[in-house]
Each structure stands twice: as structure tokens, then as C-alpha cells.
MARBA-3410 file (N, C-alpha, C, O; in Angstrom, 1 decimal):
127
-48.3,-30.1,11.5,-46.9,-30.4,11.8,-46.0,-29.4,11.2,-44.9,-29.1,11.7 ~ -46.5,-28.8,10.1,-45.6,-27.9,9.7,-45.6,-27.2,9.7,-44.5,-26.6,9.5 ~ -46.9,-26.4,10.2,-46.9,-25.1,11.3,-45.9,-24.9,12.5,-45.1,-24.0,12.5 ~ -46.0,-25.6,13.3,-45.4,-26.5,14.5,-43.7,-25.8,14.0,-43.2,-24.8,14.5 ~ -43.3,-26.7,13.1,-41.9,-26.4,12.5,-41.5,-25.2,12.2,-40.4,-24.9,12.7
-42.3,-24.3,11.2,-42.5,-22.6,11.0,-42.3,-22.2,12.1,-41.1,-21.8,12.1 ~ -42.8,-22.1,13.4,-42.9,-21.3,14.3,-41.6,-21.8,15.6,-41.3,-21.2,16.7 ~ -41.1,-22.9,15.1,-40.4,-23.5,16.3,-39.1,-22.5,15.6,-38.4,-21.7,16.1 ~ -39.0,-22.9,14.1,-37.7,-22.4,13.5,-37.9,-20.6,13.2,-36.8,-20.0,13.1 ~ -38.9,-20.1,13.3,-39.0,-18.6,14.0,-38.2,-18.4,15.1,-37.1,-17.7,15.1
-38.9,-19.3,16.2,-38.5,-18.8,17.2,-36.8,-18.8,17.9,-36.3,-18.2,18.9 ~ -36.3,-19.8,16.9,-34.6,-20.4,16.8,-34.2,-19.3,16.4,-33.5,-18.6,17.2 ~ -34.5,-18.7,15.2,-34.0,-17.6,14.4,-34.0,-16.1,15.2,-33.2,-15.1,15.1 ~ -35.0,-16.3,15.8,-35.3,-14.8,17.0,-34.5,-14.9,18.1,-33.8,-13.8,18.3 ~ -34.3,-15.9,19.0,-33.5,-16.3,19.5,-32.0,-15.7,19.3,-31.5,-14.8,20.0
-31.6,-16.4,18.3,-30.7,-16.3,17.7,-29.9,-14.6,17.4,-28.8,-14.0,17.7 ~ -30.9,-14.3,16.7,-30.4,-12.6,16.7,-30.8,-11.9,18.2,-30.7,-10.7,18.4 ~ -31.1,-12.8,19.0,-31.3,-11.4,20.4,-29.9,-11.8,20.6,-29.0,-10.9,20.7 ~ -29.5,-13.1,20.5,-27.8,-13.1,21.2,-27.0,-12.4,20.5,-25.9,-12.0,21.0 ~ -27.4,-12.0,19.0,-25.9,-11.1,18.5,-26.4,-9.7,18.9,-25.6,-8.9,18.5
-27.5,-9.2,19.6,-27.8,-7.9,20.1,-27.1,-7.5,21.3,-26.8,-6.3,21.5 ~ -26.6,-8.7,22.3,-26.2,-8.9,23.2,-24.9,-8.9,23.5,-24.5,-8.8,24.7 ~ -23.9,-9.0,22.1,-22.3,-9.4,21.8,-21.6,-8.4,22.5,-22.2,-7.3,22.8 ~ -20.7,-8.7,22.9,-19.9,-7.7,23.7,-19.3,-7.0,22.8,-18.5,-7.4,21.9 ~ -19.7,-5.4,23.1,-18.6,-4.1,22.1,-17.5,-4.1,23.2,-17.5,-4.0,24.4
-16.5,-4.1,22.2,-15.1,-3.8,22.9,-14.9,-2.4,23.8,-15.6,-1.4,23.6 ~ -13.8,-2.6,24.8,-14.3,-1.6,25.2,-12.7,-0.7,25.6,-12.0,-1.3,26.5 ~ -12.3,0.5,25.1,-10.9,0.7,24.2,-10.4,1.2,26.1,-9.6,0.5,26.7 ~ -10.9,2.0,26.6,-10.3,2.1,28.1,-10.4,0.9,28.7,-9.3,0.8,29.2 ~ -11.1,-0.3,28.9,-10.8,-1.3,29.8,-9.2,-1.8,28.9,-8.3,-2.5,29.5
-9.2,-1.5,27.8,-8.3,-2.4,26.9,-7.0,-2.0,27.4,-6.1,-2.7,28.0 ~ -7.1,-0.1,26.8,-5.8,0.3,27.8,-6.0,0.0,29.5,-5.1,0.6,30.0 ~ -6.6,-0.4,30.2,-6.0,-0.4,31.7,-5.0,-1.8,31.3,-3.8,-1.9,31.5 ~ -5.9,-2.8,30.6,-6.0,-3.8,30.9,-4.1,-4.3,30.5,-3.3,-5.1,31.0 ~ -4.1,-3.0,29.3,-2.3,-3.3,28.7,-1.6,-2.7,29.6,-0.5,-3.2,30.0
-2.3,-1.6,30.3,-1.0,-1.3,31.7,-0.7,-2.3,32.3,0.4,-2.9,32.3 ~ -2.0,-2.6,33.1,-2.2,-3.9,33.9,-0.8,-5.2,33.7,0.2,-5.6,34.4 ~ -1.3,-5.5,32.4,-0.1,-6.3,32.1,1.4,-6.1,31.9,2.2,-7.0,31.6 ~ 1.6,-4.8,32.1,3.3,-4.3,31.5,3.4,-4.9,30.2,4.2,-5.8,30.0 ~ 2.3,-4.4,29.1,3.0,-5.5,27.5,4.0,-4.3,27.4,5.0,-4.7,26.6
4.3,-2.9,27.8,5.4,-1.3,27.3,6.5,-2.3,27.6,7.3,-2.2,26.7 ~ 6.9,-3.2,28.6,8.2,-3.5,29.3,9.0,-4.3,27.9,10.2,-4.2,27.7 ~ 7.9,-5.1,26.9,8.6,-5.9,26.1,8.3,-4.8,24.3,9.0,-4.5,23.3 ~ 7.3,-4.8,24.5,6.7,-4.3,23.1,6.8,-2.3,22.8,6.2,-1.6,21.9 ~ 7.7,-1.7,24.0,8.0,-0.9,23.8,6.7,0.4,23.9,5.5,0.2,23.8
7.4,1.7,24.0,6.3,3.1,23.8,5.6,3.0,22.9,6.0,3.0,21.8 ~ 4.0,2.8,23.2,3.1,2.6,22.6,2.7,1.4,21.8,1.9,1.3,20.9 ~ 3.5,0.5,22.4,3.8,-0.6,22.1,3.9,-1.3,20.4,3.5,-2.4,19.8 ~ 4.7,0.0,19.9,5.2,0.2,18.7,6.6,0.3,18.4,7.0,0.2,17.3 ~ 7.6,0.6,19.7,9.1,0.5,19.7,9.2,-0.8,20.6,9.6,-0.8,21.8
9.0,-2.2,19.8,9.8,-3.2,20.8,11.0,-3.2,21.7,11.5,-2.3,21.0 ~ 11.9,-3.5,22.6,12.8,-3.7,23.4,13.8,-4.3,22.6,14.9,-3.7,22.3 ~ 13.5,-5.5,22.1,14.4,-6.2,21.5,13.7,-6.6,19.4,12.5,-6.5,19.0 ~ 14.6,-6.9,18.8,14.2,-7.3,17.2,13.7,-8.6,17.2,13.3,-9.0,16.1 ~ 13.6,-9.3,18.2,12.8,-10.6,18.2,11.1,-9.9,18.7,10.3,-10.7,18.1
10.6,-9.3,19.2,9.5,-9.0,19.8,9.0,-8.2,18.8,9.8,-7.4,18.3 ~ 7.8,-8.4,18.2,6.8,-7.8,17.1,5.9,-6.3,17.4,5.0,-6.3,18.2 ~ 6.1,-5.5,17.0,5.3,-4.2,16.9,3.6,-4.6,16.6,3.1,-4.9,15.6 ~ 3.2,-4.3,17.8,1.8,-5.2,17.9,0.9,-3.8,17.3,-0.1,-4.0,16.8 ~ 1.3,-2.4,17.6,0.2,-1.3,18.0,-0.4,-1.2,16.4,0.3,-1.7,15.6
-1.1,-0.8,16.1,-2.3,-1.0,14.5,-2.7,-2.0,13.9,-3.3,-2.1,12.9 ~ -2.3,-3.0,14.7,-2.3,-4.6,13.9,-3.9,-4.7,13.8,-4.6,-3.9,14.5 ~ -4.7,-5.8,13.1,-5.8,-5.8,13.1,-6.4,-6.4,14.4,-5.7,-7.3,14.9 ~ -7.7,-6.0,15.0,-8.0,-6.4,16.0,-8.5,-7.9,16.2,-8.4,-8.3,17.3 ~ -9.0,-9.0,15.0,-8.6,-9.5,15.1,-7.8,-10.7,15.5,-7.9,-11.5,16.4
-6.7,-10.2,14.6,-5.6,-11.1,14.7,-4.7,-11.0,15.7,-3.8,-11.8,15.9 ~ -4.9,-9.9,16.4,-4.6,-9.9,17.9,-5.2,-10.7,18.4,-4.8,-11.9,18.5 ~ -6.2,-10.5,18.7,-7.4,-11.6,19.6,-7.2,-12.8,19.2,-6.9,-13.4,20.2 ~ -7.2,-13.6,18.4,-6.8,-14.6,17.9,-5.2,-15.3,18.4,-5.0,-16.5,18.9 ~ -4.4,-14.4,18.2,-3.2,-14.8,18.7,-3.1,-14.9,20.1,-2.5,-15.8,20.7
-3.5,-13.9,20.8,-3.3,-14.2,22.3,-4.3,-15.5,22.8,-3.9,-16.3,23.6 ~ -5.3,-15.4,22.2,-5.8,-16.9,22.2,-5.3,-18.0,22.2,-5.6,-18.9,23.0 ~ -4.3,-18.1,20.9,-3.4,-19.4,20.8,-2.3,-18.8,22.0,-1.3,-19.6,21.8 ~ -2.0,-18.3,22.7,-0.8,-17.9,23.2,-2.0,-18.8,24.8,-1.3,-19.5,25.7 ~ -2.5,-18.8,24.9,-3.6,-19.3,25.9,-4.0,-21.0,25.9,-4.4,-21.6,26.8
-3.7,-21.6,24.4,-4.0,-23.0,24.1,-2.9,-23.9,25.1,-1.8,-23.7,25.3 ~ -3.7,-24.9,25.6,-3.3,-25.3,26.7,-2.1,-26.6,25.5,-1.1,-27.2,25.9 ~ -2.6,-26.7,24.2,-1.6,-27.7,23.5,-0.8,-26.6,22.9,-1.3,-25.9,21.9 ~ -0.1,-26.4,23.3,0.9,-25.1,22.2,2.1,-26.4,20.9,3.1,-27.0,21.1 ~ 1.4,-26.2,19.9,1.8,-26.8,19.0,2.8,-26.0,17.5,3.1,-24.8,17.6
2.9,-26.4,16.8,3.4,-25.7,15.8,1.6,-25.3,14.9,1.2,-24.3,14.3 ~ 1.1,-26.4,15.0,-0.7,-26.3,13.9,-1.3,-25.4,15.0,-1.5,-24.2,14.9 ~ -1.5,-25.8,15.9,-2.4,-25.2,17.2,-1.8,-24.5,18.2,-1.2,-25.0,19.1 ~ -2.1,-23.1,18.2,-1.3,-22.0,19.6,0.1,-21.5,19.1,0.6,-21.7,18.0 ~ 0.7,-20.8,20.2,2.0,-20.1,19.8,2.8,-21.2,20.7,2.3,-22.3,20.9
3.9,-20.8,21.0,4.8,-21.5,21.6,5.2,-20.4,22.5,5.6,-21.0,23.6 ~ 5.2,-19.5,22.5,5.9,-18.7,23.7,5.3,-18.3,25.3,4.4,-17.5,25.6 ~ 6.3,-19.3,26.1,6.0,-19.1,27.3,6.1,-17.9,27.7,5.1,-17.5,28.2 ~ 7.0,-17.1,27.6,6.3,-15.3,28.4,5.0,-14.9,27.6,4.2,-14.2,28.3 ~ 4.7,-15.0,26.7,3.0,-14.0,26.4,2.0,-15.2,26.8,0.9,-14.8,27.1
2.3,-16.4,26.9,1.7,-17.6,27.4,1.3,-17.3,28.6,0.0,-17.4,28.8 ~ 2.1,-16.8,29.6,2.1,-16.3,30.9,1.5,-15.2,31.1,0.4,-15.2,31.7 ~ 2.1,-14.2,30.5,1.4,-12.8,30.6,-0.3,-12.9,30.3,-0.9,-12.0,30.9 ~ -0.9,-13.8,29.5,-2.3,-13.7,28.9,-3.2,-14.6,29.4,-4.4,-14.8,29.1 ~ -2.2,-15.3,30.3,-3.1,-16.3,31.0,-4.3,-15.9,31.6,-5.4,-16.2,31.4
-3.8,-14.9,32.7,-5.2,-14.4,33.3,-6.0,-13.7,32.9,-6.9,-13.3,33.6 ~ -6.1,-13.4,31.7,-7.3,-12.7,30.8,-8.3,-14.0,30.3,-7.9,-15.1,29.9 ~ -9.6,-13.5,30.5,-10.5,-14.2,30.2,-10.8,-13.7,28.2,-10.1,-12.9,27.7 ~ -11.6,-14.3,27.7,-11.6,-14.0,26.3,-12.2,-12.3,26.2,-11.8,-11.5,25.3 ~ -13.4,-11.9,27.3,-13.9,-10.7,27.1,-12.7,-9.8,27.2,-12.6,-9.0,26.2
-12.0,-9.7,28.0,-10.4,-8.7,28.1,-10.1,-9.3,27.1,-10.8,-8.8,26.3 ~ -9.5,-10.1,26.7,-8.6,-10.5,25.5,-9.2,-9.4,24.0,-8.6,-8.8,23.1 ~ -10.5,-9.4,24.4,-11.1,-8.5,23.1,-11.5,-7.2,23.3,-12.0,-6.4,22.5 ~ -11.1,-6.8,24.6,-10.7,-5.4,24.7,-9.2,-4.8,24.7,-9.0,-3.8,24.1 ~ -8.1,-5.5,25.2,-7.1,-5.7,24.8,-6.5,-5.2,23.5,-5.5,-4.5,23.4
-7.4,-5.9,22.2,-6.8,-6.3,20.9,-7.9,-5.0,20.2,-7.6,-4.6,19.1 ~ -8.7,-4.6,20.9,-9.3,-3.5,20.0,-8.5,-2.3,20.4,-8.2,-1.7,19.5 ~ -8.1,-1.9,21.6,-7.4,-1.3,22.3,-6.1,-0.8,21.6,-6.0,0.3,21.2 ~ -5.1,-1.8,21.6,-4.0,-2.4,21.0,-4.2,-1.9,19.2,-3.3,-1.4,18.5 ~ -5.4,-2.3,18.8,-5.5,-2.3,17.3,-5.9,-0.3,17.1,-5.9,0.2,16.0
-6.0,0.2,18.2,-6.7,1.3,17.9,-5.6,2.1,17.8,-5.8,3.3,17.6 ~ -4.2,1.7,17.9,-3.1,2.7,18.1,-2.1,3.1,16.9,-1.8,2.2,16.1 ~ -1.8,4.2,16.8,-0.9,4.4,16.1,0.2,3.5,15.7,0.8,2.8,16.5 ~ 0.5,3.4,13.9,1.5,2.0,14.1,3.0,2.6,13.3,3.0,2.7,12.1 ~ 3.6,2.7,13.6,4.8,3.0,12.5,5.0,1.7,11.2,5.8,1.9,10.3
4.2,0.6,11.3,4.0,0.0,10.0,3.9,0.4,8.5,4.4,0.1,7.4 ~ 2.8,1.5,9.0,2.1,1.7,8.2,1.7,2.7,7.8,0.7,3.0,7.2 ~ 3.3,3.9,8.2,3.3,5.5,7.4,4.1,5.3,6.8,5.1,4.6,7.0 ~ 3.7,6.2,5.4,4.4,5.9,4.8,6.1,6.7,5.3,6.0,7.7,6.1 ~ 7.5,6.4,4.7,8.3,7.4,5.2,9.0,8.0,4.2,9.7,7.6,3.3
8.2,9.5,4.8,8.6,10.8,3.4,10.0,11.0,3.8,10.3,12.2,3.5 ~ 10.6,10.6,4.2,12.6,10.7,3.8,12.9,10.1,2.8,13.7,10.8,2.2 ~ 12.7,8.8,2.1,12.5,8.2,1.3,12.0,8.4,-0.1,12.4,8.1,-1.2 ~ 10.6,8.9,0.3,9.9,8.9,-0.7,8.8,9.8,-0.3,7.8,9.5,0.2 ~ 9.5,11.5,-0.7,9.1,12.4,-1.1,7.6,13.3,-1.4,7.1,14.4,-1.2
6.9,11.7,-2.3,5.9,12.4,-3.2,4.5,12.5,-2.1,4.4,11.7,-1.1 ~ 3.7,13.3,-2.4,2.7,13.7,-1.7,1.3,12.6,-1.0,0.4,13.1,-0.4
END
């Protein structure tokens, strides 16, 4: 019987790692079609690092991630304050992406230059 069990729980375990061999690598050109695709430039600006307006967030370097995650909740069919975003335009816009685009999308997106996060030598000089 405990052979039986060794080899059943082998075979769970092997299993198991063929599916993480299998995982989808992101993939940074489907990501950019996929941001053309969507016009995100119309709200989140050139390179989608100069927003339109000071309510709209500078998405471009953010972690890939927490992009993917967020457009996720932006997708939850309970848009709550605990669970999902609340905004019906990116609600809309991300609807028709399935999760695999969503995570090309956010690697895509994450792979870009961010003005977050230079530092700015007008300010501060030192090397």
C-alpha cells in the first residue's frame, strides 16, 4: 500500500512540474500589438508614460505583475471597493482580453521606459 502511494505521489509531482514547463512566457510584441489594439496612447499618453489627463496613472515600468493583476480586477464581474477596480472605461477596454493577452499586455507595458523612476538631474546634480 505504500508503494502504491510513493509512486501515485511521484507521479502527482511529475505531473505537476510538466505543467509549469508548459506556463505561458509572455510575449512583449503580442503585448505591444495588443496596447495598439486597444488605443491605451488615447488615455495613458506617449508611451504610455504622459497621461491625457492627472486623474489617469503612468502605467509604462510599473511591475508586470501588478499590472496583470489590476486589469484583472478591472475585469471582476463584482467591482467592489475589497474586490476589482471600479472603473468602467478600463472595465470596458479590457474586457475582451482573455488572461493570456492580459499577461502579454502587462509584460509589454512593464518593459517600457518609465519617467517614475529617473532620477531628475535638474534637481539633483550628483552623479
Amino acid at each position: 500500500m505504500n508503494t502504491l502511494f510513493a509512486r501515485l505521489s511521484l507521479l502527482g509531482v511529475a505531473a505537476a512540474l510538466a505543467g509549469l514547463s508548459t506556463a505561458h512566457a509572455s510575449d512583449l510584441k503580442k503585448g505591444e500589438a495588443l496596447v495598439q489594439q486597444g488605443g491605451c496612447i488615447a488615455c495613458h499618453g506617449a508611451g504610455l508614460a504622459k497621461p491625457v489627463s492627472p486623474d489617469y496613472p503612468i502605467i509604462a515600468g510599473q511591475p508586470e505583475s501588478y499590472l496583470f493583476h489590476a486589469m484583472q480586477q478591472y475585469q471582476a464581474k463584482h467591482q467592489t471597493p475589497l474586490y476589482g477596480r471600479s472603473n468602467p472605461i478600463m472595465a470596458g477596454m479590457v474586457a475582451r482580453f482573455d488572461s493570456r493577452q492580459l499577461q502579454d499586455i502587462a509584460a509589454y507595458v512593464s518593459s517600457l521606459k518609465s519617467p517614475l523612476y529617473e532620477p531628475d538631474l535638474a534637481r539633483d546634480p550628483r552623479p
